[in-house]
Each structure stands twice: as structure tokens, then as C-alpha cells.
C-alpha positions as CSV (number, residue, x, y, z in Angstrom):
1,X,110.2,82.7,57.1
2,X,112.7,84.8,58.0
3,X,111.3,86.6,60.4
4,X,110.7,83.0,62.3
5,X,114.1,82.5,62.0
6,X,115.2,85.8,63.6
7,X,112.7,85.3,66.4
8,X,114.4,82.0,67.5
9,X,117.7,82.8,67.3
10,X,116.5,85.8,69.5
11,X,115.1,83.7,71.8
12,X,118.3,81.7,72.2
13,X,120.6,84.5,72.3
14,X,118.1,86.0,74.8
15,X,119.0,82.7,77.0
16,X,122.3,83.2,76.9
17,X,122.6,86.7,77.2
18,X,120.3,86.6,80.7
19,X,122.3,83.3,81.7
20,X,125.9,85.3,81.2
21,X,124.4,88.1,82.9
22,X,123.3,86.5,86.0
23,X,126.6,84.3,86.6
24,X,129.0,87.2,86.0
25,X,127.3,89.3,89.3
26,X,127.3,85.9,90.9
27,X,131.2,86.2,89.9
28,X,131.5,89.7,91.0
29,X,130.1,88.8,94.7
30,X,132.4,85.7,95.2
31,X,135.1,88.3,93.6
32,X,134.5,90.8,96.1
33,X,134.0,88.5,99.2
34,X,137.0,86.7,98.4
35,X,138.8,89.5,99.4
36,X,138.1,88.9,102.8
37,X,140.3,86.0,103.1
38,X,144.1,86.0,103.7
39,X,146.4,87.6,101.0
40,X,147.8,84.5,99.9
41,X,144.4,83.0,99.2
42,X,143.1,86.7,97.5
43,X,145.8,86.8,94.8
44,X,145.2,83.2,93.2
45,X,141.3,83.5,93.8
46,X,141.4,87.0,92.2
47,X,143.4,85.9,89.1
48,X,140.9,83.1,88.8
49,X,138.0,85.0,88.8
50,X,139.9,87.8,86.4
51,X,140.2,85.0,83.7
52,X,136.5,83.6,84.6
53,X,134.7,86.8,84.0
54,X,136.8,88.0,81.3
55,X,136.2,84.7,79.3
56,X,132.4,84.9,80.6
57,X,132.2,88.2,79.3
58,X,133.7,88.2,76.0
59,X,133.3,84.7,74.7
60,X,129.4,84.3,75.9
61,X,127.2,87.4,76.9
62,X,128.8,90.4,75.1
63,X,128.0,88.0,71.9
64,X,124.9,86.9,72.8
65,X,123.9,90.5,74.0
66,X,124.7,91.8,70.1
67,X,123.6,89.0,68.5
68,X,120.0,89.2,70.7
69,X,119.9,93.1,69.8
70,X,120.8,92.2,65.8
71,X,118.0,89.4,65.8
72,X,115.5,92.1,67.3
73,X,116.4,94.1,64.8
74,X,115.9,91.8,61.9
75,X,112.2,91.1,63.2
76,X,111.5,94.4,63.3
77,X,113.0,95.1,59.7
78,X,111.1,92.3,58.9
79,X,107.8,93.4,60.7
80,X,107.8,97.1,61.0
81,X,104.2,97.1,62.3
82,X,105.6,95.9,65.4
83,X,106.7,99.5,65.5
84,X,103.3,101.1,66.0
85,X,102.6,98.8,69.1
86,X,102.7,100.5,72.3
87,X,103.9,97.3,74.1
88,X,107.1,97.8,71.5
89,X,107.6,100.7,72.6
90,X,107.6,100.3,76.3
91,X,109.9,96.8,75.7
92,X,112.5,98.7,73.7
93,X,112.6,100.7,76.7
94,X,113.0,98.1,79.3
95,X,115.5,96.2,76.7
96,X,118.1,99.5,76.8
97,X,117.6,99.5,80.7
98,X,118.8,95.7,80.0
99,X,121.6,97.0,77.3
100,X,122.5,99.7,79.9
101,X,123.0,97.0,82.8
102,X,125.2,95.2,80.8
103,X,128.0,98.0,80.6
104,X,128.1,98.8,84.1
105,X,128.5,95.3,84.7
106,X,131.3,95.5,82.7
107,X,132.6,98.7,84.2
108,X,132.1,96.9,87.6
109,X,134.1,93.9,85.9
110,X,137.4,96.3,85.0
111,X,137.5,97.4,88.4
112,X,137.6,94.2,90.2
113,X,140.0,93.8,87.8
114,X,141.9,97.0,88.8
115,X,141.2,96.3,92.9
116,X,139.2,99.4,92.3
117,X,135.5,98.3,92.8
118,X,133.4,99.7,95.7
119,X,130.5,97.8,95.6
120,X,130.0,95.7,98.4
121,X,128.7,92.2,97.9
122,X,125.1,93.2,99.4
123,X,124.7,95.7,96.9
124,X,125.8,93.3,93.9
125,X,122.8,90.8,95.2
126,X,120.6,94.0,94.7
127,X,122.3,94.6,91.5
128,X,121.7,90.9,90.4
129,X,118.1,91.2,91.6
130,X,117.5,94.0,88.9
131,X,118.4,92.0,85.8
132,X,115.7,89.5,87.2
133,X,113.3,92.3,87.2
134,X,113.9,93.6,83.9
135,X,113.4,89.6,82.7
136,X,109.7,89.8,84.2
137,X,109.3,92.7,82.5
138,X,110.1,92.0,79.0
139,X,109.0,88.6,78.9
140,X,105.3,89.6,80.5
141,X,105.2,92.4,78.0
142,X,106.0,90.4,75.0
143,X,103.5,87.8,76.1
144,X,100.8,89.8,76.9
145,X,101.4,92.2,74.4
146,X,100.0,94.9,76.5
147,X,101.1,98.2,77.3
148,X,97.4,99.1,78.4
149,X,98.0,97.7,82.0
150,X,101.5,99.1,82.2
151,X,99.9,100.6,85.9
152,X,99.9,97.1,87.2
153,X,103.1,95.6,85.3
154,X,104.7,98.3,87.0
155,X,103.1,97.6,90.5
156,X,103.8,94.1,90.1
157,X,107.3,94.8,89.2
158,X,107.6,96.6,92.5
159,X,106.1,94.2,94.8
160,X,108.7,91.7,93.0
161,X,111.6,93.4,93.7
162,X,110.7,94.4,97.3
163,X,110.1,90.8,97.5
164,X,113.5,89.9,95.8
165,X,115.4,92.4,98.1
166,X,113.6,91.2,101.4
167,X,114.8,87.6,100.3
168,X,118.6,88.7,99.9
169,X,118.6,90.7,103.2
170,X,117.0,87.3,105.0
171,X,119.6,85.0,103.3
172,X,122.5,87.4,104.7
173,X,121.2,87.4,108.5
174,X,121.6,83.2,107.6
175,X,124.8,83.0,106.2
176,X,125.4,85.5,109.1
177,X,124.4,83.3,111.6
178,X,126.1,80.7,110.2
């Protein structure tokens, strides 16, 4: 029983995790392009999105990402045959790359905060585009349980994101046009 109840709450703190992740780059790029418009305009839209990511980040996906990873843990406490399943093993894997993402999201977040950040809006929409990836990932592995046909997760996973990044360079020559 309690494993059941670890696994939902995982699931729901999975949701909001990916959900927190995916609006705070969407933050990040109207962040950065908002410093394109006159100075006037930058400084209220920049303390706006300050306060927007910061409560984003700290009040809904940090959380959810530690209470995701604490629920995963209790299954596997729970279950520790789950362990000795090569599927496991390659999720854990693409879960840290997940866990990973979300710090140098934050890092990017402290220095939009400090006018420091470099990355241009393009690149965030590739950066976005990876969470997405990682997503497929998981979830397929989960489902399928099967780290047998990692050789055409993997290509899939790559014809995915080549697909993802060809649809974010087309949407910027239409907002270009536009």
C-alpha cells in the first residue's frame, strides 16, 4: 500500500515539477527578449519577471523536484527489485540529466537576475526543447519497461529533438517575418 501511495504522489509531483520546468524557460525567453525594449519598459518588466521566476522556482518546482525525487525513493525502498531492472538503471540516468537541468536553470535564473545571463532567447527554446526530450524518455522507459531497445529509444530521441529544433528555427523566421 505504500508503495501505491509513493507512486502517485510521484506522479503528481512529476507534473508539477515538468510543468514548473517548462514555464520558468518560457520566463527566461520573455526575460531575455524583454531586454530589447526601451529602458523604461526593461526595468519594471525585469522586476516582474525577477519576482515571477523566483516565486515559480521556490514555491512550485524546487518542491515538487524534491518531493518527486523522495517519492522515487520511497518506491524503491519499498521495491528494491526495481533495482536489478536494466530499464532502472538507464531512467535513474536520464532522471539526474533531468535533476541536472534543473540547476542550470536556476543558475540561468540568478543571472537574469544579476543582468548577467548570456544566453540568447534561441538558445533557451533549444534549452526548453531538452526537458521535453528527457520527458519522452523517462516516461517511454517507465512504460515499456525496456532497456533492451535502448538503440531505438535513443534514435527516436534523436529524430525528436531534430524535429523539435527544426520547429523552433521555423517559428523564429515567422515571428521574424512578422
Amino acid at each position: 500500500m505504500l508503495y501505491l501511495y509513493a507512486k502517485a504522489i510521484h506522479i503528481i509531483f512529476v507534473v508539477c515539477w515538468m510543468a514548473g520546468l517548462f514555464y520558468m524557460v518560457r520566463l527566461f525567453i520573455y526575460h531575455t527578449e524583454a531586454r530589447q525594449r526601451p529602458e523604461s519598459e526593461y526595468e519594471v518588466l525585469h522586476r516582474q519577471f525577477i519576482l515571477m521566476e523566483h516565486k515559480l522556482w521556490w514555491i512550485i518546482t524546487t518542491p515538487a523536484m524534491y518531493l518527486t525525487v523522495a517519492a522515487g525513493l520511497v518506491m524503491l525502498y519499498v521495491n528494491p527489485a526495481l533495482l536489478q531492472a536494466g530499464w532502472m538503471h538507464v531512467k535513474l540516468a536520464f532522471v539526474l540529466g533531468l535533476v541536472g537541468y534543473h540547476f542550470v536553470c536556476q543558475r540561468v535564473m540568478f543571472n537574469l537576475r544579476a543582468e548577467s545571463s548570456t544566453w540568447t532567447s534561441m538558445r533557451l527554446r533549444l534549452w526548453n526543447e531538452l526537458a521535453t526530450v528527457l520527458l519522452f524518455a523517462i516516461v517511454f522507459l517507465v512504460v515499456l519497461k525496456s532497456a533492451i531497445n535502448w538503440i531505438y529509444g535513443v534514435l527516436g530521441l534523436l529524430l525528436l529533438g531534430v524535429m523539435l529544433m527544426v520547429a523552433v528555427k521555423l517559428y523564429k523566421k515567422i515571428r521574424e517575418r512578422r
